[in-house]
C-alpha positions in Angstrom: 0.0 0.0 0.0 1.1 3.8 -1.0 2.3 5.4 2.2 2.1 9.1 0.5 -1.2 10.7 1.6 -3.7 11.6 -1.0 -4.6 15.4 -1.1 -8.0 16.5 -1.3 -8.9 19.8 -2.7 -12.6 21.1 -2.1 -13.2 24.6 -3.8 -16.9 26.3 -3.6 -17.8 27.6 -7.2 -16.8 31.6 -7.5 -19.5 34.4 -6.8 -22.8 33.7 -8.8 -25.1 36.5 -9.7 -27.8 35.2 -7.2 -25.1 35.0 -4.8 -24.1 38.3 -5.3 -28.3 39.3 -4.7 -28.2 36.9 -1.6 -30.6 34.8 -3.5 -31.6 31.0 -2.4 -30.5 29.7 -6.0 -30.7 26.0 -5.0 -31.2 23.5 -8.7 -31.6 26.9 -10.5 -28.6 27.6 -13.0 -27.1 30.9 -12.8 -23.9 32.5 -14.5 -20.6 33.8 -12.1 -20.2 37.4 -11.9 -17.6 38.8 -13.3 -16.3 39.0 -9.5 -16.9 35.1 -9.1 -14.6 34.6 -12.7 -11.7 36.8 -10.8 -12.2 34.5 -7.5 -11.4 31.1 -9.5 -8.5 33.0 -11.2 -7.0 34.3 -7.4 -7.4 30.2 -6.4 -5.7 29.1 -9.3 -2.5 31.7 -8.4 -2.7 29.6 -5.0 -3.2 26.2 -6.0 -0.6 26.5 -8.2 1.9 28.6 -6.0 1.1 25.5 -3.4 1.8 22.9 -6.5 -1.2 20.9 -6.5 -1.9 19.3 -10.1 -5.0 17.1 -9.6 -5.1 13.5 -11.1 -8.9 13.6 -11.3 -10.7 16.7 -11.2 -14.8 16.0 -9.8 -17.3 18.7 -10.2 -21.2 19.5 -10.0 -23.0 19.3 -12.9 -24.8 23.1 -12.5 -23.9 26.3 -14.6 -21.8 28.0 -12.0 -19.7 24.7 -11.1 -19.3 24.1 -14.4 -17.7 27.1 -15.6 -15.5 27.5 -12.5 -13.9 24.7 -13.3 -13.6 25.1 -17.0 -11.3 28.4 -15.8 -9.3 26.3 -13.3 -8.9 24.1 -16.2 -7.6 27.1 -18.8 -5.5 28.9 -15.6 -3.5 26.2 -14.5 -3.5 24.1 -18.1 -5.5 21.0 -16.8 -6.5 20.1 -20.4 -5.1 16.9 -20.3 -6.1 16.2 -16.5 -9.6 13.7 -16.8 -12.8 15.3 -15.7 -15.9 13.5 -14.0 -19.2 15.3 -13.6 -21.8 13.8 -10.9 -25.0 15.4 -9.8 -24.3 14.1 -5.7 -22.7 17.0 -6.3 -25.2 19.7 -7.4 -26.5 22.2 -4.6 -29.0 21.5 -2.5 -32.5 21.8 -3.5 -34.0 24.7 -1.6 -37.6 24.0 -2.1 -40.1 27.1 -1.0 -36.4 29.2 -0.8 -35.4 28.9 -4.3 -35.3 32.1 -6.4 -36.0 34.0 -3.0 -33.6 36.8 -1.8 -32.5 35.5 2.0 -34.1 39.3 3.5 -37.5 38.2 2.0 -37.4 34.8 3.2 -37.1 36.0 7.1 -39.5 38.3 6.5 -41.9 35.5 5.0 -41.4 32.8 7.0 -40.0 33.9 10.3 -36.4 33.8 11.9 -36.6 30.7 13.4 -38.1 28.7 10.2 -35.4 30.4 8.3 -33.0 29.1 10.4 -34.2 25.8 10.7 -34.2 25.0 7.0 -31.2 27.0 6.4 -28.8 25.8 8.5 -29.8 22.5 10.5 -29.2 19.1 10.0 -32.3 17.8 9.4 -34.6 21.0 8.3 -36.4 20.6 5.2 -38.0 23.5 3.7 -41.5 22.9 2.1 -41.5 22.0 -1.4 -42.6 25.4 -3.6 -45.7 26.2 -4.7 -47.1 25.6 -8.6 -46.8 29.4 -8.4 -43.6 30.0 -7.5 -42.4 27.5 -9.8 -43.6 29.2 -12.6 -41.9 32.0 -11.8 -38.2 30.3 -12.7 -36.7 31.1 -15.6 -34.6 28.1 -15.1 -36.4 25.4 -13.3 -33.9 22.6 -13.8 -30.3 23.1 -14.4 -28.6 22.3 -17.6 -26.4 19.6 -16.5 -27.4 16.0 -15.6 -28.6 16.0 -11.7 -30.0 12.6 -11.9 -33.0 12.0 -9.1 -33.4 15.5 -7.8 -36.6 17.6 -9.0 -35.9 21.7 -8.3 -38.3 22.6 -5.8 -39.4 19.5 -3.6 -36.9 20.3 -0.9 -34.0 18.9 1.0 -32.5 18.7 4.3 -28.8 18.7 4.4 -28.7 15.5 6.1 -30.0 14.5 2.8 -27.5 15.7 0.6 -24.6 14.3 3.4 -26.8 10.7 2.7 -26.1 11.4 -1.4 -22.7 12.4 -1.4 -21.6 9.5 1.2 -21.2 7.1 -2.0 -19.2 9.9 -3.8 -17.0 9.9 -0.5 -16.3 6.4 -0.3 -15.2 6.3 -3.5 -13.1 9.4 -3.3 -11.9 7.8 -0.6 -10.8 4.8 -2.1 -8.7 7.0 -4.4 -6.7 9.2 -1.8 -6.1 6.2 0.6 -3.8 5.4 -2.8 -1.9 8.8 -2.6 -4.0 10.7 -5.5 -4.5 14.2 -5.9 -8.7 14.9 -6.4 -10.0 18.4 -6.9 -13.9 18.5 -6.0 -15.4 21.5 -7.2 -19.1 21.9 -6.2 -21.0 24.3 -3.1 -21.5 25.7 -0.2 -23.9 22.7 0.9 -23.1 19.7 -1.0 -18.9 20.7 0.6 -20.4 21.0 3.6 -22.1 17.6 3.7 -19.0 16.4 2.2 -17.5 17.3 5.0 -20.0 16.2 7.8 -19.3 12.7 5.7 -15.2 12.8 5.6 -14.7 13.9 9.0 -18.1 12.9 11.0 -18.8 16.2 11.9 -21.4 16.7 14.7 -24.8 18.4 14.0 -23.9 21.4 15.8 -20.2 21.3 13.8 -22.1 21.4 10.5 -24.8 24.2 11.1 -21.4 26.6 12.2 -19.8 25.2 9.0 -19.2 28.4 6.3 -16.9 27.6 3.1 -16.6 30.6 1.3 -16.9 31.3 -2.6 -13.6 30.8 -4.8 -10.9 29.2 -1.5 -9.4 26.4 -1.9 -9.3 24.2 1.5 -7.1 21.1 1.2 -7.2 18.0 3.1 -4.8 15.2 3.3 -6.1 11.6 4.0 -3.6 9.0 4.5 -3.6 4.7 3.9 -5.8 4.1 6.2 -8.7 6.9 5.0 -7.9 9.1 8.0 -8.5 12.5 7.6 -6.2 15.2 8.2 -6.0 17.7 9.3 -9.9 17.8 10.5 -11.3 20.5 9.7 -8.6 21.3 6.6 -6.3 24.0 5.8 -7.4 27.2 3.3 -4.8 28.4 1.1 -5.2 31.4 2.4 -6.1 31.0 5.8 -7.1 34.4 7.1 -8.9 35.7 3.8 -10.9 32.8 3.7 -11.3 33.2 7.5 -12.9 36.8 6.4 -15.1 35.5 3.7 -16.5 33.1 5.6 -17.6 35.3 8.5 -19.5 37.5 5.8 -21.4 34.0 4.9 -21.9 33.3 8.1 -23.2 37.1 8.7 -25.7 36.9 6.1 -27.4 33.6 7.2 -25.4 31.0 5.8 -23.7 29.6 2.4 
């Protein structure tokens, strides 16, 4: 068995336009910002000042996923490294949320509802409404996201029960020394996460990972983890980013 520890790279797509609007964008595709597209291009400087060249790069199958990793591909010349697209890793569908700015969905549904569905293990919001659905000018994102339907709803304990698989088999990979770059969201990295390291309810809901920093892992023979909670790239602006996340109600 390799002794040399795999490295695991998670990076959270760059700014979105419905991030930018602090927008639930959940299954619905949306472009990055031109402040998103200069996000990936700062992680790539630090990925590649920290010379990591992935043997497999993974990535969700939605808009904003897509094209931050088609610029980490042109910015550190990945052309040749293979690609694999799965929707376990497409955001978490936000149900009643979706398409609704986080300020109007306090207002709506209440504090403690909003933080319920937004940040607890098991909260669910309500699927949305015939209306409401009707109102998307993307209901389903471009990509492939296999079972999942925009708008019924998920709990994040649900998206940490479909990535677990993904895990495993990431797993598998790193406990052979490979390099894996996993490019995907705020949720679906933080259920990653919860899966990886068994985080703790309460360890999850206070779990931010900012837009566009790279946080690295290293996971050795045995699939230990290390170390737990991972190191950013650049520790204290990603320390700063995620704060503002945390500020404005969560990823």
């Amino acid at each position: 068995m390799d002794d040399t520890p795999g490295t695991l790279l998670l990076l959270r797509h760059g700014e979105s336009v419905y991030n930018a609007s602090s927008t639930f964008t959940g299954l619905l595709d949306v472009e990055l910002t031109r402040a998103g597209e200069r996000q990936v291009g700062v992680a790539a400087q630090l990925i590649r000042e920290a010379g990591l060249r992935p043997d497999l790069l993974i990535r969700s199958p939605m808009l904003r996923a897509i094209r931050t990793a088609d610029l980490l591909i042109e910015d550190l010349r990945l052309a040749g490294v293979p690609t694999q697209t799965t929707w376990r890793l497409s955001e978490r569908d936000y149900g009643c949320l979706t398409g609704v700015s986080k300020k109007e969905a306090r207002a709506r549904y209440g504090e403690e509802a909003f933080f319920a569905w937004r940040r607890t293990m098991h909260g669910r919001p309500p699927a949305a409404s015939p209306e409401q659905l009707a109102t998307w000018s993307s209901p389903a994102p471009l990509g492939d996201v296999g079972p999942l339907h925009a708008g019924v709803g998920e709990s994040l304990h649900d998206v940490v029960e479909r990535v677990t698989p993904l895990w495993q088999e990431l797993r598998e990979r790193l406990t052979r020394g490979s390099c894996l770059f996993v490019v995907s969201h705020g949720n679906t990295l933080r259920a990653l996460c919860a899966a990886m390291i068994g985080l703790s309810d309460h360890e999850t809901e206070r779990l931010n990972i900012p837009a566009g920093h790279p946080l690295v892992f290293h996971v050795d023979a045995n699939g230990q983890v290390h170390p737990r909670k991972g190191v950013y790239l650049d520790h204290t602006a990603a320390q700063t980013a995620a704060a503002q996340v945390a500020a404005e109600g969560g990823t």
